[in-house]
N, C-alpha and C positions, 0 to 999 in steps of 0.2 A: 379280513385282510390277512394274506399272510405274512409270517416273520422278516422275508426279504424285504417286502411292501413298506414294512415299518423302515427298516432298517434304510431303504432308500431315502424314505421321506425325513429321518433326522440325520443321514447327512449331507442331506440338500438344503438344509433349513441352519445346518453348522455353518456350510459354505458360502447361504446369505448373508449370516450374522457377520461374520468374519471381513468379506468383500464389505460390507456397510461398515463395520468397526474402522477396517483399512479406509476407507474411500472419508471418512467423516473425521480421523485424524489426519491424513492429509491437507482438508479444508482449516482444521485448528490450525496445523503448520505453516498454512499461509497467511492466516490473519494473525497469527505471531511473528511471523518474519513482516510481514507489512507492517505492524505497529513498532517492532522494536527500529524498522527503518525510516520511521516516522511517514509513513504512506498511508494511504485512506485504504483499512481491510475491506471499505464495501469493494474493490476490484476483485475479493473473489467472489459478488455472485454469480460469477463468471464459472465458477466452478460446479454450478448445477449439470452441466453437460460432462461427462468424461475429459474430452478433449479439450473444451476450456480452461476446468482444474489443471491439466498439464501446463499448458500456455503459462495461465498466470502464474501457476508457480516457478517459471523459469524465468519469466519475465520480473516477478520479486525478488529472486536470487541474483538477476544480473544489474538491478537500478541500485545506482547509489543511496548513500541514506540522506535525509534531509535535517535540519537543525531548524529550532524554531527560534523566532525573534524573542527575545524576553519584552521588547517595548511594544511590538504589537502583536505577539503570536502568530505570525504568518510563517509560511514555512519558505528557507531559501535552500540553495543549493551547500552541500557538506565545505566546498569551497569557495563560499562568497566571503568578502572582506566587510561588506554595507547590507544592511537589510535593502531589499528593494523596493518595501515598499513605505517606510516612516526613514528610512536612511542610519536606525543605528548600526552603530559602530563593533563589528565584533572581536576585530582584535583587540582597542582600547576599549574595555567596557563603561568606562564613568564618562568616557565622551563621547555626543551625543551630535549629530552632522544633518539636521533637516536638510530635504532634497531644497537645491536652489531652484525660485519660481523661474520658469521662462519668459522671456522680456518681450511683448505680442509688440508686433510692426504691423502694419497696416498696410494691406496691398496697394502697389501705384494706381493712380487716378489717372486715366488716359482723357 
């Protein structure tokens, strides 16, 4: 091999590392922004494709963040007043609003 041969071959092999280094914190990026927005980071295995990584990570950037229920851990929106799903309360935190049951009627009998 000669000197140029080599000299090709490490810095083609810089510019893999480099694109992989870039390309793999980008992916960290977005399961940081998903977590710190309370989102599920599995939406970047999306980021396996180039073009998916783009997507989702603009698509993270632009959803709001979610807050979790303390009484049952599900996640609502940043601006709900009531959990949607056990009914606490987040503005008064010590009170506590079970959803009211639905009152079943019975279809008319013809």
């Amino acid at each position: 091999m000669r000197d140029d041969d080599i000299i090709r071959l490490v810095v083609s092999l810089v510019i893999v590392v480099v694109v992989l280094a870039v390309y793999i914190g980008l992916i960290v990026l977005g399961v940081s922004i998903a977590k710190r927005k309370n989102r599920s980071p599995h939406w970047m295995w999306f980021s396996i494709h180039p073009l998916g990584l783009i997507i989702t990570l603009i698509v993270m950037a632009c959803l709001s963040p979610l807050k979790r229920c303390p009484q049952c851990a599900q996640k609502s929106p940043q601006h709900a007043r009531l959990c949607g799903f056990c009914g606490y309360n987040y503005e008064t935190p010590g009170a506590y609003a079970p959803p009211q049951p639905g009152i079943y009627v019975p279809p008319p009998r013809y």
